[in-house]
C-alpha positions as CSV (number, residue, x, y, z in Angstrom):
1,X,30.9,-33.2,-6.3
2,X,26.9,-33.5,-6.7
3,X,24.4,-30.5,-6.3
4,X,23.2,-32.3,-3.3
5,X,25.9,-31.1,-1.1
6,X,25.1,-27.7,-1.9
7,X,21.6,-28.4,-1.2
8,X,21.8,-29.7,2.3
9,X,24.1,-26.3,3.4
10,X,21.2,-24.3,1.5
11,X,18.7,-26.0,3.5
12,X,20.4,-25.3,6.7
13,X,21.0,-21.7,6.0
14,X,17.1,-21.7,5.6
15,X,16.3,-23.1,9.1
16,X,19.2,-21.8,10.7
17,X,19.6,-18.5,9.3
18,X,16.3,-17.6,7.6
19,X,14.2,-19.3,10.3
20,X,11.7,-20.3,7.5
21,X,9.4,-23.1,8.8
22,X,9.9,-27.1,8.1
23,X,6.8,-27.0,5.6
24,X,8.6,-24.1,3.9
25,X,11.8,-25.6,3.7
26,X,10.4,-28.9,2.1
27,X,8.9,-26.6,-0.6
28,X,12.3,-25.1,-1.2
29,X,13.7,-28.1,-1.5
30,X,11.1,-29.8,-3.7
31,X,11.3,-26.7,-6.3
32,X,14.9,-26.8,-6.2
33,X,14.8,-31.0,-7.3
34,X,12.0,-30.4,-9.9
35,X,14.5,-27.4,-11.5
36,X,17.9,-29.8,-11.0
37,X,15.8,-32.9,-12.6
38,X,14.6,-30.5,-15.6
39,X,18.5,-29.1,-15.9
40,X,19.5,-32.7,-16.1
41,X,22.3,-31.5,-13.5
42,X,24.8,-33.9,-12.0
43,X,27.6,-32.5,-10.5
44,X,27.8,-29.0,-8.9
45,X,29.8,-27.2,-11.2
46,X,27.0,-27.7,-13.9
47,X,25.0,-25.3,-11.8
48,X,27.6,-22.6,-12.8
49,X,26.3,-23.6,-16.6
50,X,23.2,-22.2,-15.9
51,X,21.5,-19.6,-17.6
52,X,18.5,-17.6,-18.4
53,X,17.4,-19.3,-21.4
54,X,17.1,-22.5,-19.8
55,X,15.0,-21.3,-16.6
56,X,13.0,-19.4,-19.2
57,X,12.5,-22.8,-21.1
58,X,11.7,-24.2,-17.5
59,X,9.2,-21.6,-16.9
60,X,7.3,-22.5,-20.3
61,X,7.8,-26.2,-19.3
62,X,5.7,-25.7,-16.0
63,X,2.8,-23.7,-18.0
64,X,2.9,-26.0,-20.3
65,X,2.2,-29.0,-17.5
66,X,-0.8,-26.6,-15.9
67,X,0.9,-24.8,-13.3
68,X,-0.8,-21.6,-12.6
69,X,1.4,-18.4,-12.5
70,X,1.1,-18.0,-9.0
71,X,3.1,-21.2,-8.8
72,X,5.2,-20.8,-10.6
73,X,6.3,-17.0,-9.6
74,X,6.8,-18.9,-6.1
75,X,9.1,-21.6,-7.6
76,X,11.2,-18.6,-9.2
77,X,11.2,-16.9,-5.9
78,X,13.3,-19.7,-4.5
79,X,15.4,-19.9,-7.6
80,X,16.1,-16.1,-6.9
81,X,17.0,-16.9,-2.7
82,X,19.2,-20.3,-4.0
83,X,21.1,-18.3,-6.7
84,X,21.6,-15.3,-4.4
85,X,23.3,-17.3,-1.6
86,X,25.4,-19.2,-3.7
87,X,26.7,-16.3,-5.1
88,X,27.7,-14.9,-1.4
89,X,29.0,-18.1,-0.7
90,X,31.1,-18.7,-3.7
91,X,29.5,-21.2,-5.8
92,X,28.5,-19.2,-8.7
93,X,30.0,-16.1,-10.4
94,X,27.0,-14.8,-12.1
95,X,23.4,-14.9,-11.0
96,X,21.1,-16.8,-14.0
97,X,17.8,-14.8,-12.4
98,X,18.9,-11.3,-12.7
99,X,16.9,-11.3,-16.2
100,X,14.3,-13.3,-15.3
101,X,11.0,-12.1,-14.7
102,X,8.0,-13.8,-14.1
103,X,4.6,-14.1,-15.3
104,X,1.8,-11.9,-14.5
105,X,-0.6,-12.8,-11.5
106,X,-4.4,-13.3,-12.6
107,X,-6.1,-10.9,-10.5
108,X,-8.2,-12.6,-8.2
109,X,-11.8,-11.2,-7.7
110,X,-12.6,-9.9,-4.4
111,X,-15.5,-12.2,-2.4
112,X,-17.9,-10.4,-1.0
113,X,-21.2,-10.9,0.7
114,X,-24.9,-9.8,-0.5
115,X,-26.4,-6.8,0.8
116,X,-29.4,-9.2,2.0
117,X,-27.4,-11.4,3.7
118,X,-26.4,-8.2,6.0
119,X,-29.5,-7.4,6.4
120,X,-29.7,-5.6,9.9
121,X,-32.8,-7.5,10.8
122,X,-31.1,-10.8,10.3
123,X,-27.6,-9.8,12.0
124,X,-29.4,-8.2,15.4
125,X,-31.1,-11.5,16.9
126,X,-27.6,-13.9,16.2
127,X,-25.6,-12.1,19.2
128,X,-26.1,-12.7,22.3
129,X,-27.1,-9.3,25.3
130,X,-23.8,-9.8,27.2
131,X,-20.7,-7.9,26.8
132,X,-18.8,-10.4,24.1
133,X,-22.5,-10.3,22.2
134,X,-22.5,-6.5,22.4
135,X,-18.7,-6.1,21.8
136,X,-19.0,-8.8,18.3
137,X,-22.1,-7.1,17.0
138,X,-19.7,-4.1,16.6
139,X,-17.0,-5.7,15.5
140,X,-18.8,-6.8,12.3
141,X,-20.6,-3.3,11.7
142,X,-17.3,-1.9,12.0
143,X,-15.3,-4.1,9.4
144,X,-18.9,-3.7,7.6
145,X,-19.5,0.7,7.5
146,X,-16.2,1.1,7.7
147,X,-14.1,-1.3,5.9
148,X,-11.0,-1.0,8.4
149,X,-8.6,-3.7,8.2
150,X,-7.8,-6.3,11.1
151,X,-4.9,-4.7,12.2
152,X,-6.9,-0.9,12.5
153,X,-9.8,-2.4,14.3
154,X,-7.5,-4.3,16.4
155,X,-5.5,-0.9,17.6
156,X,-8.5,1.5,17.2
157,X,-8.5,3.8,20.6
158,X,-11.6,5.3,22.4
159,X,-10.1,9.1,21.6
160,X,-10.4,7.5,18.2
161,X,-14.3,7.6,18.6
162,X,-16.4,10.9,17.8
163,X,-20.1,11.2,16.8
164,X,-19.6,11.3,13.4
165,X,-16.3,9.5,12.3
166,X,-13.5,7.8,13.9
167,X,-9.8,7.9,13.3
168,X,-7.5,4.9,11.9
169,X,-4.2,4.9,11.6
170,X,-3.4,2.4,8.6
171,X,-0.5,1.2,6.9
172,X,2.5,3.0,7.0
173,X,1.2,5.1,9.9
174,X,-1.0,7.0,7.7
175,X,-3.8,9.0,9.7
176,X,-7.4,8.8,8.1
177,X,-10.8,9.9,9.1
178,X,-14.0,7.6,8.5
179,X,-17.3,9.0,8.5
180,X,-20.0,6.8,10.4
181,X,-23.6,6.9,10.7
182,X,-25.5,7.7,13.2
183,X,-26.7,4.3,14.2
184,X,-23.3,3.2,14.0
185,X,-22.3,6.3,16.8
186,X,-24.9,4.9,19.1
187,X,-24.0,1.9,18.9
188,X,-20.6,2.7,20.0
189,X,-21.7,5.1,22.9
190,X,-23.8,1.8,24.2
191,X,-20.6,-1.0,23.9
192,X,-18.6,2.2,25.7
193,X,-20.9,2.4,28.7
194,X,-21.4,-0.9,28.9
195,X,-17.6,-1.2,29.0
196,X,-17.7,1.4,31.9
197,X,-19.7,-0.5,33.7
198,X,-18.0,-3.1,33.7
199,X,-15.1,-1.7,35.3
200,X,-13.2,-2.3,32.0
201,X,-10.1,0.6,31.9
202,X,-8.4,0.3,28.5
203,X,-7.6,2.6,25.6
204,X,-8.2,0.4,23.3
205,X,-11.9,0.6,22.0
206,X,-12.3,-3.2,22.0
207,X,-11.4,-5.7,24.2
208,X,-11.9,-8.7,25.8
209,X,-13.8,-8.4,29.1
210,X,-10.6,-9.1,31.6
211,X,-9.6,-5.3,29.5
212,X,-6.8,-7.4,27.8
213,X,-6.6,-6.3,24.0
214,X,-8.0,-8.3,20.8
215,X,-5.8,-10.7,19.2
216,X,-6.3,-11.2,15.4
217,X,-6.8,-15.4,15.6
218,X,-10.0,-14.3,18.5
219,X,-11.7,-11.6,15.6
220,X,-11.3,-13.9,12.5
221,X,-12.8,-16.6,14.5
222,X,-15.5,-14.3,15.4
223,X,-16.3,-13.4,11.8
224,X,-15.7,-16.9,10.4
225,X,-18.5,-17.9,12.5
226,X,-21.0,-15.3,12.0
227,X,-20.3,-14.9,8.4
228,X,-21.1,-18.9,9.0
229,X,-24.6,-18.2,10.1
230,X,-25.8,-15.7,7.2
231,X,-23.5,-16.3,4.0
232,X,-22.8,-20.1,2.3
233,X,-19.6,-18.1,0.7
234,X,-16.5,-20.6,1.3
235,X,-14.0,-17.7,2.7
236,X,-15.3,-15.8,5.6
237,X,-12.8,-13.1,7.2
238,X,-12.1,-9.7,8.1
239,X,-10.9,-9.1,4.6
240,X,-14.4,-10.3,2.9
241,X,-16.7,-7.9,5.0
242,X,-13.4,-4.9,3.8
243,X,-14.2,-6.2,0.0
244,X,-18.4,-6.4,0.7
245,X,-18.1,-2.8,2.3
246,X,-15.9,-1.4,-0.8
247,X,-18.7,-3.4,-3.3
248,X,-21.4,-2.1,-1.9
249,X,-20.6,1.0,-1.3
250,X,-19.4,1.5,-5.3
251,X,-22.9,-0.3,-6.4
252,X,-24.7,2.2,-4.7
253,X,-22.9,5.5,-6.3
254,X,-19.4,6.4,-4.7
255,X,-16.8,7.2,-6.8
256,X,-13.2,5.4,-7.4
257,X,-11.3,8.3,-5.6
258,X,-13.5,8.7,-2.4
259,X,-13.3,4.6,-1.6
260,X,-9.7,5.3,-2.4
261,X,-9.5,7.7,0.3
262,X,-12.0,5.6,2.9
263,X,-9.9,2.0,2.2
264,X,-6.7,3.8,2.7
265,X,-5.0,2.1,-0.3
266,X,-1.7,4.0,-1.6
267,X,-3.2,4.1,-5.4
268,X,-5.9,4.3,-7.3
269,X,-5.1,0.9,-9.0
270,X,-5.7,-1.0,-5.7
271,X,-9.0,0.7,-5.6
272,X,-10.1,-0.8,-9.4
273,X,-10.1,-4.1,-8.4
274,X,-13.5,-3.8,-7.1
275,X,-15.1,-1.9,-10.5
276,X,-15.4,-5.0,-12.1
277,X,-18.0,-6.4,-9.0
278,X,-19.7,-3.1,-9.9
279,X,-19.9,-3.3,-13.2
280,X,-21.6,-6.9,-12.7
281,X,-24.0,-5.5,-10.5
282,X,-24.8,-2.7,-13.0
283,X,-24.6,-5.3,-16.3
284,X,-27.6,-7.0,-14.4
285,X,-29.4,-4.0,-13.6
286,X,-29.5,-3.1,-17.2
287,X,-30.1,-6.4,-18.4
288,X,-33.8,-6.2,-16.3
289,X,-34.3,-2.3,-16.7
290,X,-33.7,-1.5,-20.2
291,X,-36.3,-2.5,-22.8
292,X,-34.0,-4.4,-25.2
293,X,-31.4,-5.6,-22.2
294,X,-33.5,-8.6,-22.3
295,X,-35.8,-10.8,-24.4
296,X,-39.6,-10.7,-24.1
């Protein structure tokens, strides 16, 4: 019997059982032909000859040919969900990927924007004096003084709000306190009685102005085009003004363990990812300050 019989019934338990979406079914499919082709298998049992030297050897094959590691952890990722149902269904009696591991991930440097290009005077005059104007301008100072994720902005509550902080609840419903400024405080007291005002009633400190809640497609749109009109960077999100807040705020002087504590993140290692943007900003600094950080 071939391997493509096996195939087919592993690509309906994907869209049947799994749910996984046509595109992501075609790029099962096409890793699992690129392995069989490189395994020179034929028939079906010769997937039971497989082993863990030879998707090692396929592994060096696909670095060799320029895939990044990213791709190629993603190829071994459907190995791992091919080799795990056929053992529940029978076909194999011994899983080839249990000693596999993959290559390491090159970190990928966050994006962030320059402190100039959120310059207050330059943000102020793009929204417009209406609620949605009003309600975007804080949107972006949030993600900005705050560095919140979507998904807190998105569920922050007005008993959130105080004067000087506001209250997020963040992944795995861990409570944490933000400290904002005071410009930042009236702000909010403004969008809120302009909210009231507007007969809006919701808990929900933003919202559309029919009082229906935010909806994450509606804020990355929002940013993507503001972001648009002051920064030339290529990816403008939520997520960039998170990583310009955490740069920024470690260029000018906090420490590793207090942005730990203000992002939210689970360990300190999540955290370092941004020293490196730091130590850039600092490498230049001393490059023009120091007498012999530069020629003459």
């Amino acid at each position: 019997m071939t391997p493509f019989f096996v195939l087919l019934q592993f690509e309906d338990y994907l869209k049947t059982e799994k749910r996984f979406s046509e595109n992501t079914c075609v790029a099962y499919k096409n890793d699992l032909n690129q392995f069989i082709d490189f395994a020179q298998i034929n028939i079906q049992e010769e997937l039971k000859e497989v082993n863990y030297q030879l998707i090692r050897s396929w592994i060096v094959n696909l670095i060799d040919q320029g895939s990044n590691h990213r791709t190629v952890n993603r190829k071994l990722s459907t190995l791992r969900t091919f080799y795990r149902w056929c053992l529940k269904q029978g076909f194999m009696d011994t899983n080839p990927m249990l000693k596999i591991k993959g290559p390491k991930l090159e970190k990928r440097l966050p994006v962030f924007l320059k402190q100039s290009e959120l310059d207050e005077q330059k943000l102020a005059p793009l929204f417009s004096e209406d609620f949605d104007g009003m309600r975007d301008r804080l949107i972006v100072e949030l993600f900005y003084q705050t560095g919140i994720r979507l998904s807190e902005l998105i569920t922050l509550k007005e008993e959130d709000v105080s004067n000087s902080s506001i209250k997020v609840l963040g992944k795995r419903n861990k409570e944490r306190i933000i400290p904002i400024s005071i410009e930042l405080s009236k702000q909010i007291s403004v969008y809120q009685k302009y909210k009231s005002l507007n007969g809006i009633r919701s808990s929900n400190l933003l919202t559309l102005i029919n009082g229906k809640n935010l909806y994450p497609k509606l804020v990355y749109r929002k940013i993507n085009y503001y972001l648009g009109l002051v920064s030339s960077i290529d990816k403008k999100s939520p997520h960039v003004l998170r990583h310009t807040f955490a740069t920024h705020m470690l260029n000018n002087g906090t420490g590793l363990e207090t942005l730990k504590n203000i992002l939210g993140h689970a360990s300190l290692s999540a955290t370092q990812v941004y020293t490196h943007s730091s130590f850039t900003q600092l490498n230049t600094i001393y490059s023009q300050a120091h007498p012999r950080g530069h020629k003459k």
